[in-house]
N, C-alpha and C positions, 0 to 999 in steps of 0.2 A: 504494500500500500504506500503510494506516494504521492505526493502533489509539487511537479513538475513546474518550478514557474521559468522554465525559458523556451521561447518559441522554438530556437536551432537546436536544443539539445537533441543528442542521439537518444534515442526512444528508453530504451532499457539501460542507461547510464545510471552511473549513483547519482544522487544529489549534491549539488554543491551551490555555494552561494550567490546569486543573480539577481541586479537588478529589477523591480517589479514593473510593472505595466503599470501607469496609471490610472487609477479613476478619476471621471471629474468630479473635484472637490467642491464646484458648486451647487450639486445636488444631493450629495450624500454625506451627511454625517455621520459618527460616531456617536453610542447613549449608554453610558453607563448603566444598570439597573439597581446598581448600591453605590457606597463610596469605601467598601473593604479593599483593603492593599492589591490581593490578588485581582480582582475585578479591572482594579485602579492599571495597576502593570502594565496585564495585559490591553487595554483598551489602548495604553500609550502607545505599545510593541505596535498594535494594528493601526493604529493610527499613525504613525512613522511611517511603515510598509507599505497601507494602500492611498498614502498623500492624503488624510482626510483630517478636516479637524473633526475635535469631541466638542459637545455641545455640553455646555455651563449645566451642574450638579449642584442643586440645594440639600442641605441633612434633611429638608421635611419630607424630601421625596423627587426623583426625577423631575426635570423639564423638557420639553420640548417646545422650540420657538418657533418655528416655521412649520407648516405644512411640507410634506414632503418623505421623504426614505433615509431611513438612518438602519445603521446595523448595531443591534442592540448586545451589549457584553453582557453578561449574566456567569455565576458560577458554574449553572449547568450546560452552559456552551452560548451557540451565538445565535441569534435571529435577524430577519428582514422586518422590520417596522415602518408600515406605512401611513403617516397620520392623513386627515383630509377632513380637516375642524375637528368634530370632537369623534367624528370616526376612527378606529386604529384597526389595522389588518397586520397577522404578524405572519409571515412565510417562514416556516421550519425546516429544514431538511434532519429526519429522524428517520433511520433504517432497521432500529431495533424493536420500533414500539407503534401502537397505532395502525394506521393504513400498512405499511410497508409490510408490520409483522402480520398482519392479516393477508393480506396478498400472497407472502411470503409459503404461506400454511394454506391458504385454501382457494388459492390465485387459480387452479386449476393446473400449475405445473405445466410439464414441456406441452401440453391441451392448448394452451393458447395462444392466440394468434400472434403474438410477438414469436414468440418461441418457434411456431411453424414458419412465420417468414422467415425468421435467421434462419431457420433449420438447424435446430436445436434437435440432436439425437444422443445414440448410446456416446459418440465423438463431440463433444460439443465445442462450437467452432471459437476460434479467437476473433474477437471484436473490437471494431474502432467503433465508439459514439461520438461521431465527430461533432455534436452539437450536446453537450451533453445535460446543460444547463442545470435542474436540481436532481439533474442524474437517477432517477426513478425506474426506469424502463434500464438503465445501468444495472442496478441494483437487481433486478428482476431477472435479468440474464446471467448477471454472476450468481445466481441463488439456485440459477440450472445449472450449474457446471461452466461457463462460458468465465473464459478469462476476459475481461474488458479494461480496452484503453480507452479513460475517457476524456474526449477532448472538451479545455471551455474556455475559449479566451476570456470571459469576466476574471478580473485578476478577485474581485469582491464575492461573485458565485464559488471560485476557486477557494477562497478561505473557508465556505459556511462547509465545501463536500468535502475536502479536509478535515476538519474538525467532524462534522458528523462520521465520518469513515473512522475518524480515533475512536470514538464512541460506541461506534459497532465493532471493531476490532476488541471489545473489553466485555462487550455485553455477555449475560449469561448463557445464552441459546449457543451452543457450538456453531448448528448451523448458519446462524448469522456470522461470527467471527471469522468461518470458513468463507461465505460471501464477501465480505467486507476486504480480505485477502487476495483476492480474485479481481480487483478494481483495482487501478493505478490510475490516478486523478493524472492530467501535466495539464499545464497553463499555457494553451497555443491556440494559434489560430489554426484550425484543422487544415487549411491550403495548404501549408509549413509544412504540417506535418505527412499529406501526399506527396510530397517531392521529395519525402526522403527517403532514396535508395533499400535501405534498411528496415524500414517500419514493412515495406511491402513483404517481405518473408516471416512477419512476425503475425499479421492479420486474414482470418478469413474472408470477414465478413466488413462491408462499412456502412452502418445505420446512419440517419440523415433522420433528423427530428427538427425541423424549422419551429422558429417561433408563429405561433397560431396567430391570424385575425381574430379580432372578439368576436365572440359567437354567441347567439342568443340564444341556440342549443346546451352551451355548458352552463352548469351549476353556478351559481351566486359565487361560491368561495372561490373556481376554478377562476372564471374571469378574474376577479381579485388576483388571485395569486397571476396570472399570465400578465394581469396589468401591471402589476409591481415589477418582475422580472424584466418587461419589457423597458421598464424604468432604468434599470440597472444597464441591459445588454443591448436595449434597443430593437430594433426590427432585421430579422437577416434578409436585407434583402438583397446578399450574394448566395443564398440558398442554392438558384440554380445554378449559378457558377460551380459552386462547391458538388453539386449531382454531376456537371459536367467534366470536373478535374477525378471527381471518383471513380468516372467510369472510364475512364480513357489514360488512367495510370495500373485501375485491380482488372484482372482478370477472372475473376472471380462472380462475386455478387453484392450489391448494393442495396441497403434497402431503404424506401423513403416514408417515413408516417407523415398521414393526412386527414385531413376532417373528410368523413364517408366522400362526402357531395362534392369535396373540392377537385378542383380541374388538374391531373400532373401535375411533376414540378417542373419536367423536363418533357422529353420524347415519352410515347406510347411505353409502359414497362411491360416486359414479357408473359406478369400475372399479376393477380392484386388479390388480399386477403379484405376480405369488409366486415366489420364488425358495427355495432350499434351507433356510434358516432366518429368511431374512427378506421381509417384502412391503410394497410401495407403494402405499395407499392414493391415490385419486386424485380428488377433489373440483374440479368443474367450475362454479363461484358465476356 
């Protein structure tokens, strides 16, 4: 398990020390959620790393002055906090507990339709998530067996799957600690990382998950959560560039998630998996 912050590194290298990507500092702050030492620390450590300032701590209790996306420090790890007046939405990434471990247990296994588009069998294939964003559908392939590299240029998304990936790595469920193993975060922009000679001998498969338009098909919290993210990461709208360098460096297979009804992202795929509100494009290079 690692979290990769440099675009050129070679794929499977150790870690060593590089400068970060920045975020802009004018939309994102830093929020304490106490004023204890370790909280204190670390907020500073992150705040140094991803260029952002922390936003002013009273003893009566947090502040937040602006509307807007802060990433919240807490004991128990980190959050997405989106205020909007006296509205707050908080985006988690949690692989041990909740959704994940429910999916995890009773997701239907290599049954479903992610799984069949990889083609996820007794061999389960190695995987680029070149878009990998709160890495969920990551998490769901390493829990079949699938080793995944997952890519995310947010150098600020890259801190929270970090951090949650430490946290499943400790959790009590083996199975999960065994998933969380099985994921190697890096910090790049996934073009980078097609052109390197080396990663192609390492991956089967290359999943392609664009960021969604808002849908008035998805849940209240999912738009929430896809509008936040989009805050941070923005709109890919090199998506199809990115289908187009996948398919024309792997020989292999590709695969692209879509909202059911949405049009390609590129040319005709050779098959598509449709499920309730979302389908699996499936390019055979």
């Amino acid at each position: 398990m690692l979290c990769d912050k440099s675009a050129n590194r070679r794929i499977m290298s150790k870690p060593n020390r590089q400068e970060q990507p920045q975020t802009d500092p004018g939309r994102i702050c830093i929020l304490r959620s106490d004023d204890s030492d370790a909280v204190e620390q670390r907020a500073n450590k992150l705040a140094a790393s991803l260029n952002l300032k922390i936003a002013p701590f009273k003893s009566t209790g947090r502040t937040i002055g602006q509307d807007g996306v802060y990433l919240e420090v807490a004991a128990q790890g980190l959050t997405l906090l989106y205020r909007e007046g006296r509205n707050k939405t908080r985006v988690a990434v949690d692989f041990h507990s909740g959704k994940a471990e429910h999916r995890r247990k009773y997701g239907g296994g290599k049954g479903q339709l992610i799984a069949k588009a990889i083609g996820v069998g007794a061999n389960p294939p190695r995987v680029l998530d070149a878009t990998a964003g709160l890495a969920r559908d990551a998490f769901v392939l390493a829990s079949l067996g699938c080793r995944v590299i997952a890519a995310e240029r947010s150098a600020l998304l890259c801190v929270l799957l970090y951090d949650a990936l430490k946290s499943a790595s400790e959790a009590a469920q083996r199975a999960t600690r065994e998933a969380a193993g099985r994921i190697q975060v890096v910090q790049a922009d996934a073009r980078s990382l097609l052109r390197d000679s080396e990663l192609y001998h390492k991956i089967d498969v290359i999943y392609i998950d664009p960021m969604y338009p808002d849908s008035t098909k998805s849940t209240a919290l999912v738009r929430k959560e896809m509008r936040i993210c989009r805050m941070v990461v923005g709109n890919d709208k090199d998506a199809a560039q990115l289908l187009n360098l996948a398919m024309s460096v792997h020989n292999k297979r590709v695969v692209v998630k879509r909202m059911h009804d949405a049009p390609p992202l590129g040319e005709s795929p050779a098959s598509s998996l449709t499920g309730k509100s979302t389908r699996f494009d499936i390019y055979l290079t």
